[in-house]
mmCIF file of the C-alpha atoms, coordinates in Angstrom:
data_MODEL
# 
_entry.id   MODEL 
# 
loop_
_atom_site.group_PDB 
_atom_site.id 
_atom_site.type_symbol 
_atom_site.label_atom_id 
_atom_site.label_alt_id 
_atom_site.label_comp_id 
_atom_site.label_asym_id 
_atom_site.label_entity_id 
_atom_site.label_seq_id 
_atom_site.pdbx_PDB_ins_code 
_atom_site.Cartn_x 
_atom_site.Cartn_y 
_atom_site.Cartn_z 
_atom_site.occupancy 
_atom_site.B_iso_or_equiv 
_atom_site.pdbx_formal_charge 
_atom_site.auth_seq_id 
_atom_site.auth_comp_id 
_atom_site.auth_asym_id 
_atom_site.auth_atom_id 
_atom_site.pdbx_PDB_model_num 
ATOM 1   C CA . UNK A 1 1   ? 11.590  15.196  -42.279 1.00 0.00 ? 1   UNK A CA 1 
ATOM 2   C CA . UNK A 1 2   ? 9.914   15.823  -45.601 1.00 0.00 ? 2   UNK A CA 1 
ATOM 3   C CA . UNK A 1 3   ? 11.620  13.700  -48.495 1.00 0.00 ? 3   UNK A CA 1 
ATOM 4   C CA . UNK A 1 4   ? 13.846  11.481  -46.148 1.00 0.00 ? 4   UNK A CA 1 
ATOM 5   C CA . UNK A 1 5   ? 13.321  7.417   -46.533 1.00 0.00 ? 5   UNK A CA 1 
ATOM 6   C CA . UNK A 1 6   ? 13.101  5.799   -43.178 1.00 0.00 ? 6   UNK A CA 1 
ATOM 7   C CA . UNK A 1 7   ? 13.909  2.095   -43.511 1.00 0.00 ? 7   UNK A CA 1 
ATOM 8   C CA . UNK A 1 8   ? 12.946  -0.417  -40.665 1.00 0.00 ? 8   UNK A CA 1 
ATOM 9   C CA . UNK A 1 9   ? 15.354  -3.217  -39.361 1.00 0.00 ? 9   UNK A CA 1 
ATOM 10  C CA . UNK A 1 10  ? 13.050  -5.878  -37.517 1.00 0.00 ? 10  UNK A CA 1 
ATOM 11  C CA . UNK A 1 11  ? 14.266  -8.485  -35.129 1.00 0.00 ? 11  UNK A CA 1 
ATOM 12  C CA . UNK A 1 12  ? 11.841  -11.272 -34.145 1.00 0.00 ? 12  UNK A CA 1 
ATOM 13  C CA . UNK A 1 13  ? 12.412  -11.380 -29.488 1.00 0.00 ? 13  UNK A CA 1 
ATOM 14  C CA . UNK A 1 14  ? 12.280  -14.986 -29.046 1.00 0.00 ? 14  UNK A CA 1 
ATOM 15  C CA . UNK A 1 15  ? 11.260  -16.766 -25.774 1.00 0.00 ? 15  UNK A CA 1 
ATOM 16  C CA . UNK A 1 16  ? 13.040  -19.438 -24.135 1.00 0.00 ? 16  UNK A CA 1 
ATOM 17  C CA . UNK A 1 17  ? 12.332  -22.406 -25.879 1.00 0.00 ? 17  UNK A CA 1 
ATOM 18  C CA . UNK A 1 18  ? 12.074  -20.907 -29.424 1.00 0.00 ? 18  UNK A CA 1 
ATOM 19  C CA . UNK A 1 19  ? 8.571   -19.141 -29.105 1.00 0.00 ? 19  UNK A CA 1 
ATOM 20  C CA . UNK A 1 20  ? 8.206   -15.814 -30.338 1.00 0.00 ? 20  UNK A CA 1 
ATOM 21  C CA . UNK A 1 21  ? 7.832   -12.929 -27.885 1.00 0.00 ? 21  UNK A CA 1 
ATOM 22  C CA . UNK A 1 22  ? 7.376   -10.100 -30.337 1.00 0.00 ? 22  UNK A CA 1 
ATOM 23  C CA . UNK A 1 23  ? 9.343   -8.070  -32.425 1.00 0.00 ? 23  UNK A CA 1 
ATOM 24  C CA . UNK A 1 24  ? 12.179  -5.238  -31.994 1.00 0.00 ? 24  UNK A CA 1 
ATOM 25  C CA . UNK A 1 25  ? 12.361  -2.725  -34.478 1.00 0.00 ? 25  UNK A CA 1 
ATOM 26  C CA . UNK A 1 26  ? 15.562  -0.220  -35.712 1.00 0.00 ? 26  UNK A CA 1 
ATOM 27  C CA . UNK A 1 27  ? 15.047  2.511   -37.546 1.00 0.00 ? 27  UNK A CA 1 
ATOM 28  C CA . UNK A 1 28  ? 17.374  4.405   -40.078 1.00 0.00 ? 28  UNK A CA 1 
ATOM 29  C CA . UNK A 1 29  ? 17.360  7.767   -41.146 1.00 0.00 ? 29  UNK A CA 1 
ATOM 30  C CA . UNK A 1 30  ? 19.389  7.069   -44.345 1.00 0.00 ? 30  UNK A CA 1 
ATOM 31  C CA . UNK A 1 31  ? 18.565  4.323   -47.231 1.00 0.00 ? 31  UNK A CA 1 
ATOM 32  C CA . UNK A 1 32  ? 21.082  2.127   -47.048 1.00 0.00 ? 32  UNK A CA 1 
ATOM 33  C CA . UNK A 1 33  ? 22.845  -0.061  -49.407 1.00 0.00 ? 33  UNK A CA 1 
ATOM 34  C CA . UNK A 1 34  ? 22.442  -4.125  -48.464 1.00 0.00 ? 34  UNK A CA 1 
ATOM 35  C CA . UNK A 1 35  ? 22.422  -5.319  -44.684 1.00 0.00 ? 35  UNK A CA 1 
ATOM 36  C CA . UNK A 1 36  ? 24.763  -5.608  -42.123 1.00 0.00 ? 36  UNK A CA 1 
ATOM 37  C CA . UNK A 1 37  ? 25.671  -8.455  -40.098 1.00 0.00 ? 37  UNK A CA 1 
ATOM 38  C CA . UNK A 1 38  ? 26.604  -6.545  -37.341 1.00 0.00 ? 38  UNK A CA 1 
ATOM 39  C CA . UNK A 1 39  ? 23.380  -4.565  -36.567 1.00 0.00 ? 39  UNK A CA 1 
ATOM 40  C CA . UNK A 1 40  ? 21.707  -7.491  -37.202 1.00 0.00 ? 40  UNK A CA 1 
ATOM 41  C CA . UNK A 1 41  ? 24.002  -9.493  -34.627 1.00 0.00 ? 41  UNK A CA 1 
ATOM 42  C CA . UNK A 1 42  ? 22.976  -6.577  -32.004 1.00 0.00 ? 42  UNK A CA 1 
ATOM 43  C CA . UNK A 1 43  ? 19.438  -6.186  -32.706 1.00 0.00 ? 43  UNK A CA 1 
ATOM 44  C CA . UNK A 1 44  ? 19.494  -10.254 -32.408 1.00 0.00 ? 44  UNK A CA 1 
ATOM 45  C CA . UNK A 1 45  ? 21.532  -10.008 -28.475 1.00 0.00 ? 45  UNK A CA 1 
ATOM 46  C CA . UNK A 1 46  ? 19.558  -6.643  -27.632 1.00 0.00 ? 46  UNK A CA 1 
ATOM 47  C CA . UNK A 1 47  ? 16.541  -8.619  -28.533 1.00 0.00 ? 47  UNK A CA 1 
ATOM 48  C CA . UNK A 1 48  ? 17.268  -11.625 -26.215 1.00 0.00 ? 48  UNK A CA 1 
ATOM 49  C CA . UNK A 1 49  ? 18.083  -9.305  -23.183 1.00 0.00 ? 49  UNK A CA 1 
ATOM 50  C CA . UNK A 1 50  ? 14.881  -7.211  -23.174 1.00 0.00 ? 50  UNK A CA 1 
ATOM 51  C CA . UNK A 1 51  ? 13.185  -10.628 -23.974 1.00 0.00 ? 51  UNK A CA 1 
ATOM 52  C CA . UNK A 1 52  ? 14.892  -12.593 -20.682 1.00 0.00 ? 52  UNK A CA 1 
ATOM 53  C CA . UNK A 1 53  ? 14.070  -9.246  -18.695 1.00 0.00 ? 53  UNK A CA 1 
ATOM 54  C CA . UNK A 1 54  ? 10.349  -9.099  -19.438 1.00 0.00 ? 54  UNK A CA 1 
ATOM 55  C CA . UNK A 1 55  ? 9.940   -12.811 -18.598 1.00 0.00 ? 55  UNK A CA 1 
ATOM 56  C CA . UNK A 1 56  ? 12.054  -12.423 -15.639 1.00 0.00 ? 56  UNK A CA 1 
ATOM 57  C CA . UNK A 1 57  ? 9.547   -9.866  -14.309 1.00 0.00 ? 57  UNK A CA 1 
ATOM 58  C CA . UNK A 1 58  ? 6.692   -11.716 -15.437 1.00 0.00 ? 58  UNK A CA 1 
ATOM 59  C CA . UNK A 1 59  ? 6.334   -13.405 -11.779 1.00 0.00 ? 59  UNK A CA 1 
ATOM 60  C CA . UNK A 1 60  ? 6.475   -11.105 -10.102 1.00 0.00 ? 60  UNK A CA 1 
ATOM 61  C CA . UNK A 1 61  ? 3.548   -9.113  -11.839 1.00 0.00 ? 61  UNK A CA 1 
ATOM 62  C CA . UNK A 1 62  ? 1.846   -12.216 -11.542 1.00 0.00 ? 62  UNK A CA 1 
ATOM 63  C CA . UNK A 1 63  ? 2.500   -12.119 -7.472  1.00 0.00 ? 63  UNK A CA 1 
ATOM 64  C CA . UNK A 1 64  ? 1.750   -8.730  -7.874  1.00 0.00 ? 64  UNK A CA 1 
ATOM 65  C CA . UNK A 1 65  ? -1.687  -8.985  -9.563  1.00 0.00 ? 65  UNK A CA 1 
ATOM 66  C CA . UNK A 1 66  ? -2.585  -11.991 -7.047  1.00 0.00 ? 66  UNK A CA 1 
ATOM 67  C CA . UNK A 1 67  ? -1.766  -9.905  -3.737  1.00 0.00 ? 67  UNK A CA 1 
ATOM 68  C CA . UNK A 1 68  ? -3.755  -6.805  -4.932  1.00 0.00 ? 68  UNK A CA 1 
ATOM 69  C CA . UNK A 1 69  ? -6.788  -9.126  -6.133  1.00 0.00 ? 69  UNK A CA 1 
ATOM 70  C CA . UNK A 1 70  ? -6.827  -10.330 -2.454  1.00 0.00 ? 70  UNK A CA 1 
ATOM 71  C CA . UNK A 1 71  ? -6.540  -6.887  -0.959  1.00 0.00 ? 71  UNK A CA 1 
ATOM 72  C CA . UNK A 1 72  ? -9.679  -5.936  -3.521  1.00 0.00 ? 72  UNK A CA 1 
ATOM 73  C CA . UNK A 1 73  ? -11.595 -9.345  -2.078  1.00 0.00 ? 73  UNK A CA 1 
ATOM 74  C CA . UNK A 1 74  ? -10.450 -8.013  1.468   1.00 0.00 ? 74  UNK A CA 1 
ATOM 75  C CA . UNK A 1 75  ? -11.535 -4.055  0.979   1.00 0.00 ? 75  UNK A CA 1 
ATOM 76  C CA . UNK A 1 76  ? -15.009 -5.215  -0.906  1.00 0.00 ? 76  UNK A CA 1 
ATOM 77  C CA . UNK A 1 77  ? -16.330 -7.071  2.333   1.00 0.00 ? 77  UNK A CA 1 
ATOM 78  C CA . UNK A 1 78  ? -14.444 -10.542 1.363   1.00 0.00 ? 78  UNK A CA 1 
ATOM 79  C CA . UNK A 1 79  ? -12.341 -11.503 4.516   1.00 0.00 ? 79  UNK A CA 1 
ATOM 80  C CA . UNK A 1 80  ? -11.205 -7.600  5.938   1.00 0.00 ? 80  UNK A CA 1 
ATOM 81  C CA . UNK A 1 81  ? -13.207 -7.802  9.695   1.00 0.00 ? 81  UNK A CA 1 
ATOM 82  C CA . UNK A 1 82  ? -12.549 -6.209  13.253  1.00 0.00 ? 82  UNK A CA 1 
ATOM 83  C CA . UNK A 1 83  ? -11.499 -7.066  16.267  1.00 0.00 ? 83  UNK A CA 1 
ATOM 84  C CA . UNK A 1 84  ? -12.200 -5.498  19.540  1.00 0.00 ? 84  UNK A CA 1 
ATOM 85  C CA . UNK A 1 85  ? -9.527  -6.232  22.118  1.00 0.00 ? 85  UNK A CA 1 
ATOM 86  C CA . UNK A 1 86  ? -10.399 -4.631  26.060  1.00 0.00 ? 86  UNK A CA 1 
ATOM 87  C CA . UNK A 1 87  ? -8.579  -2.213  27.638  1.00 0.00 ? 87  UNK A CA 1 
ATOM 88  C CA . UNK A 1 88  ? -8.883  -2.454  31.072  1.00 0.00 ? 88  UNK A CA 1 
ATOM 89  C CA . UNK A 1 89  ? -7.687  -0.241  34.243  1.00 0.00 ? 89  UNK A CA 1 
ATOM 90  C CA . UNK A 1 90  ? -5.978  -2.375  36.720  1.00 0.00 ? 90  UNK A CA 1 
ATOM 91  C CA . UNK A 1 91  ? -6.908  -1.221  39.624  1.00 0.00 ? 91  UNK A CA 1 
ATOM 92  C CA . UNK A 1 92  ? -11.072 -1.110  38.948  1.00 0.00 ? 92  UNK A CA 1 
ATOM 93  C CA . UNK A 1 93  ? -10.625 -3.908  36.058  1.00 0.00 ? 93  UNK A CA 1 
ATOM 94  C CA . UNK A 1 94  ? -12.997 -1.082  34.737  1.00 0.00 ? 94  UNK A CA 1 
ATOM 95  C CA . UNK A 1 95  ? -12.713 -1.387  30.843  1.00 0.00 ? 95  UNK A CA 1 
ATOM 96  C CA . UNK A 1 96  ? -11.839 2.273   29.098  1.00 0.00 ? 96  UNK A CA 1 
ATOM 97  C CA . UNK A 1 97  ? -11.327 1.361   25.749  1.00 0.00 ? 97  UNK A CA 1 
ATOM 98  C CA . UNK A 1 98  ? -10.864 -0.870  23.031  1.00 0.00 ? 98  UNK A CA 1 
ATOM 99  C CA . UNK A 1 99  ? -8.346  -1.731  20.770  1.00 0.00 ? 99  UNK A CA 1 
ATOM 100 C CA . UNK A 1 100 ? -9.318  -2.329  16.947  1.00 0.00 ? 100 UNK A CA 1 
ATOM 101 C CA . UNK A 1 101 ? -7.501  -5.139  15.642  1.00 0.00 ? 101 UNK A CA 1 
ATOM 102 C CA . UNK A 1 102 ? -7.708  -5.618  11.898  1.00 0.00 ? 102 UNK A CA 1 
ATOM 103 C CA . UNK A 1 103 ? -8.076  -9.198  10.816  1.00 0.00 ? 103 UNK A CA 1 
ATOM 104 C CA . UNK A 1 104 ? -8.217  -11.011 7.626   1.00 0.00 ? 104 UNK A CA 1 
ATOM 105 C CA . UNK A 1 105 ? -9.878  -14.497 5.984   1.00 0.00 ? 105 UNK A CA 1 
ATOM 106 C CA . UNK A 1 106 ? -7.409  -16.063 3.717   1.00 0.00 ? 106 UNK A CA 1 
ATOM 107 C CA . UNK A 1 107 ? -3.881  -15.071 1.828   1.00 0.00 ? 107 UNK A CA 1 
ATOM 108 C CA . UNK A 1 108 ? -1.142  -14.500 4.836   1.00 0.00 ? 108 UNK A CA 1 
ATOM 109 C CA . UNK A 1 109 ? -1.235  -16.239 7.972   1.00 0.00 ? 109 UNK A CA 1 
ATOM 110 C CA . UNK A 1 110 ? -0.846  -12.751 10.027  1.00 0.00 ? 110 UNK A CA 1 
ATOM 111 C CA . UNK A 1 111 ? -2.167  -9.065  9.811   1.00 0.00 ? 111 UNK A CA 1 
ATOM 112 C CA . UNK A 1 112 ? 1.059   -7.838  9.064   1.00 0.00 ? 112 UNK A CA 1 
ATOM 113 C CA . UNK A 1 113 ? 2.051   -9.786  6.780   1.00 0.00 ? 113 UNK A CA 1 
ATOM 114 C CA . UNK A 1 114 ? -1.310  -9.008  4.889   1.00 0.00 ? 114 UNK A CA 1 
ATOM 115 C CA . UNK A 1 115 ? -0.289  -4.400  5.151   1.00 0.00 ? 115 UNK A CA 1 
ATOM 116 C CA . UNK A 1 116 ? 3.521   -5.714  4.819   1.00 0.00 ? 116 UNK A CA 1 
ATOM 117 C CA . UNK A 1 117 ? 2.448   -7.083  1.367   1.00 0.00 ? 117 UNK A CA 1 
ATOM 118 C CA . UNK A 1 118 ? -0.082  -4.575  0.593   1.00 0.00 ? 118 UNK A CA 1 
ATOM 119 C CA . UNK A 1 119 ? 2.509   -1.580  1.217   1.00 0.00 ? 119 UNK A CA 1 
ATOM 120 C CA . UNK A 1 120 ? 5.119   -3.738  -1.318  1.00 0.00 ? 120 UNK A CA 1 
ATOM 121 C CA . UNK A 1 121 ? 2.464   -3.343  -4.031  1.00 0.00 ? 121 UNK A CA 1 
ATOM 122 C CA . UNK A 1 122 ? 1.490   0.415   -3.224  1.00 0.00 ? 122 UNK A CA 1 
ATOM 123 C CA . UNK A 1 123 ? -1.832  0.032   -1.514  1.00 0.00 ? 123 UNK A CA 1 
ATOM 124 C CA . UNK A 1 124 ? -1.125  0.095   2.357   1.00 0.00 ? 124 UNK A CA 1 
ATOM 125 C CA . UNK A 1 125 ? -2.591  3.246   2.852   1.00 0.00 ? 125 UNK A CA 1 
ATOM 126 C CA . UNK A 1 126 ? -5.792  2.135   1.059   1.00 0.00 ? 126 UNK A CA 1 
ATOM 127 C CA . UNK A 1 127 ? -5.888  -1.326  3.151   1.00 0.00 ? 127 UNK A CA 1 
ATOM 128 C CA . UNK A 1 128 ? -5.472  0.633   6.163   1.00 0.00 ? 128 UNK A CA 1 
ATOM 129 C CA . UNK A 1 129 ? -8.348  3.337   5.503   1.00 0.00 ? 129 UNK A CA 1 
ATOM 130 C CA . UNK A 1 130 ? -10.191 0.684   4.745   1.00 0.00 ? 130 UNK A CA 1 
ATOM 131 C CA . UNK A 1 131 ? -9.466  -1.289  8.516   1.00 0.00 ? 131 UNK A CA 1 
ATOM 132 C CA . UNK A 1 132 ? -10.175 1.989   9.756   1.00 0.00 ? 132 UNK A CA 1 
ATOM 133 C CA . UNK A 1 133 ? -13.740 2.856   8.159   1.00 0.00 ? 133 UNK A CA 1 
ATOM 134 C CA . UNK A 1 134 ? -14.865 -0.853  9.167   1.00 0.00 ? 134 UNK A CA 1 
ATOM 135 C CA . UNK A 1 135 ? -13.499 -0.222  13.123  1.00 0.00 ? 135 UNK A CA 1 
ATOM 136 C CA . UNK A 1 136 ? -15.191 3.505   13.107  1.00 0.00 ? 136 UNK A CA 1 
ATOM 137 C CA . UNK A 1 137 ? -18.426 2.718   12.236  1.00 0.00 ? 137 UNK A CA 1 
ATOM 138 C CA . UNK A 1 138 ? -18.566 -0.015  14.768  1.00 0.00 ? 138 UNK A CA 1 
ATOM 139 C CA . UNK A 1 139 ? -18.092 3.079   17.592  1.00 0.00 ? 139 UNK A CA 1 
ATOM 140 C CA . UNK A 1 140 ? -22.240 3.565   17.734  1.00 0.00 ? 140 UNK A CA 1 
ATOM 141 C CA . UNK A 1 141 ? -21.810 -0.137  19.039  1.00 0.00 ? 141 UNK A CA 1 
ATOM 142 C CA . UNK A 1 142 ? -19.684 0.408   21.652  1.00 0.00 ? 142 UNK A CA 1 
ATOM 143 C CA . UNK A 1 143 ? -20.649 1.169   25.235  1.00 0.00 ? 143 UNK A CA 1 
ATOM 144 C CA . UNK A 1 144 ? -20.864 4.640   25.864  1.00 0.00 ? 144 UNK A CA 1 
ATOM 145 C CA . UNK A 1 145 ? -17.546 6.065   27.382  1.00 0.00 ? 145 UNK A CA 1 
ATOM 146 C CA . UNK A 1 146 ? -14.874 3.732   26.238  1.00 0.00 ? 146 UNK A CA 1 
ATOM 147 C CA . UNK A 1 147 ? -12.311 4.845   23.714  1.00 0.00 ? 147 UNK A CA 1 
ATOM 148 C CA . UNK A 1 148 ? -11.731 3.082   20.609  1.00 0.00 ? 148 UNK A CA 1 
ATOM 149 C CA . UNK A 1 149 ? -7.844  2.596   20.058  1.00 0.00 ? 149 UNK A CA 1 
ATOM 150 C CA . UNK A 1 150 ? -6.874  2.665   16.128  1.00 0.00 ? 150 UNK A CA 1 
ATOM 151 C CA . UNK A 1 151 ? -3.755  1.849   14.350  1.00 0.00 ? 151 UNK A CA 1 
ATOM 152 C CA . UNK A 1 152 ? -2.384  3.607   11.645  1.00 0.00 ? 152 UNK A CA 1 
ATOM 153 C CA . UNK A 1 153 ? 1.007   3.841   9.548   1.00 0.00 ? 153 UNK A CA 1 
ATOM 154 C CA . UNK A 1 154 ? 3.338   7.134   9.099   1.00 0.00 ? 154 UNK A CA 1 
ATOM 155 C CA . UNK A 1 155 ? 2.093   6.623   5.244   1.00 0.00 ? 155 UNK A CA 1 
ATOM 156 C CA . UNK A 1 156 ? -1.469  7.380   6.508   1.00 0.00 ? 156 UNK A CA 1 
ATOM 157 C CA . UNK A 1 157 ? -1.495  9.651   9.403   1.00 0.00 ? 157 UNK A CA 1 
ATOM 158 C CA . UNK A 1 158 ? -0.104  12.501  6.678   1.00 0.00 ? 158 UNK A CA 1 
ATOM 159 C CA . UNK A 1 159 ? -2.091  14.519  6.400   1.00 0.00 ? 159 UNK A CA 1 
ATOM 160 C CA . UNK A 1 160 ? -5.084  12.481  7.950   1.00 0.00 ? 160 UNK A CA 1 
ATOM 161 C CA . UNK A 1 161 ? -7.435  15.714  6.986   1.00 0.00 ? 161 UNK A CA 1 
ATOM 162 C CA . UNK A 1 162 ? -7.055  14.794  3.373   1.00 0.00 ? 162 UNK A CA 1 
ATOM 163 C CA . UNK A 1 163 ? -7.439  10.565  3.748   1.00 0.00 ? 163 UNK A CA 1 
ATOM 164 C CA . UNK A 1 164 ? -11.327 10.658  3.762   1.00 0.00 ? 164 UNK A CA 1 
ATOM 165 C CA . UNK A 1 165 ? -11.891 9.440   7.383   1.00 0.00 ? 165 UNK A CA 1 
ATOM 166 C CA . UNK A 1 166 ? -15.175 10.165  8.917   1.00 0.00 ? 166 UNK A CA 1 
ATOM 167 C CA . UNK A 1 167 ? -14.336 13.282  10.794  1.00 0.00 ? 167 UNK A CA 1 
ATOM 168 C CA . UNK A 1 168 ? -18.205 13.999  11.740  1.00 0.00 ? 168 UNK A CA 1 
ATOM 169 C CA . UNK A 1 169 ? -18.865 12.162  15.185  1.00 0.00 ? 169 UNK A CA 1 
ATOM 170 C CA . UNK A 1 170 ? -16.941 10.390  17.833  1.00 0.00 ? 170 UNK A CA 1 
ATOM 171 C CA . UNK A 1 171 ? -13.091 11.815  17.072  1.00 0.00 ? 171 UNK A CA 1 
ATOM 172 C CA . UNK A 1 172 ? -13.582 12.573  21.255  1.00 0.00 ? 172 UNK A CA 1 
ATOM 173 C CA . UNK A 1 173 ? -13.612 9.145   22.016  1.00 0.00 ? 173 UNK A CA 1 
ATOM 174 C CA . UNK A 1 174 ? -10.746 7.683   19.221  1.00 0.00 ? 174 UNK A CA 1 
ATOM 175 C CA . UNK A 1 175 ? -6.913  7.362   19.516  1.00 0.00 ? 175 UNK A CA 1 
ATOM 176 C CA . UNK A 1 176 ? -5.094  7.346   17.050  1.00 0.00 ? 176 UNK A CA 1 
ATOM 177 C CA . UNK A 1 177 ? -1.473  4.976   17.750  1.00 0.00 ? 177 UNK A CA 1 
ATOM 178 C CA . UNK A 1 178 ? 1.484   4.771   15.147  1.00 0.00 ? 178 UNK A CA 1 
ATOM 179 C CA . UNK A 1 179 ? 2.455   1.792   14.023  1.00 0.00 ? 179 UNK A CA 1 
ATOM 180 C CA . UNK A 1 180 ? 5.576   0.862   11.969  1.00 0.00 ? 180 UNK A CA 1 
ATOM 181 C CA . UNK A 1 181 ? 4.037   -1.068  9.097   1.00 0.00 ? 181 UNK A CA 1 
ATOM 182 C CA . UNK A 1 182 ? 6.554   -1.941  6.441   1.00 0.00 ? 182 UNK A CA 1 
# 
């Protein structure tokens, strides 16, 4: 407002240990006359709260950035490869199909661990498009005839039409299972 004074109350947010996170900042719409203790008491407790809170979070955004800079490693051609398990009929041990299995160099010891943790952090559709890319282009390598048996998550099958899967070739020879991932 045109002609109004607004004067600033700072508060320095201190770290455990003494260090100095950064500052909190109060502002008045009036000029007032001297301080007072008791603003300055809560600007001092409000400051330690949001202080403890951001380093309370602080691991976890550091287990955060570490899973997706392993699911980046992963998608860029760093560990993410296939796996082609047969499908056989029993009675002509004939095999029909095979199943893609998704498997990965590195981070968690199992598969699903590796979408369980990528879904926590908001990218389990994006590891799974990924699995599925690398296991569709490997159809032109497959025997002629035999299926190829993908997996894919509620999260990605919705609307599959607007995921960017290759839709031009093969879709004849492909099924699609749901899995419950997460």
């Amino acid at each position: 407002t045109p002609g109004r004074n607004f004067l600033p109350r700072r508060t320095v947010c201190r770290a455990p240990g003494g260090g100095v996170y950064g500052r909190l900042a109060c502002i008045a719409s009036e000029a007032q006359n001297g301080s007072d203790a008791g603003d300055g008491r809560f600007m001092r407790v409000l400051a330690d709260l949001l202080a403890e809170e951001v380093l309370r979070r602080r691991p976890l955004d550091d287990e955060r950035a570490a899973i997706s800079a392993r699911i980046d490693h992963a998608i860029s051609g760093g560990g993410l490869r296939m796996v082609y398990q047969p499908i056989v009929r029993l009675d002509s041990l004939e095999m029909v199909g095979v199943e893609a299995l998704s498997r990965f160099d590195g981070g968690p010891p199992t598969p699903d661990k590796w979408f369980h943790e990528a879904a926590g952090i908001g990218r389990g559709v994006e590891l799974e498009l990924a699995s599925l890319r690398l296991a569709a282009a490997s159809l032109p390598m497959l025997p002629v005839g035999p299926y190829i048996s993908l997996h894919a998550s509620p999260e990605l099958i919705h609307p599959v039409r607007h995921r960017g899967l290759p839709v031009d070739r093969g879709w004849h020879r492909r099924l699609l299972g749901l899995t419950g991932v997460g």
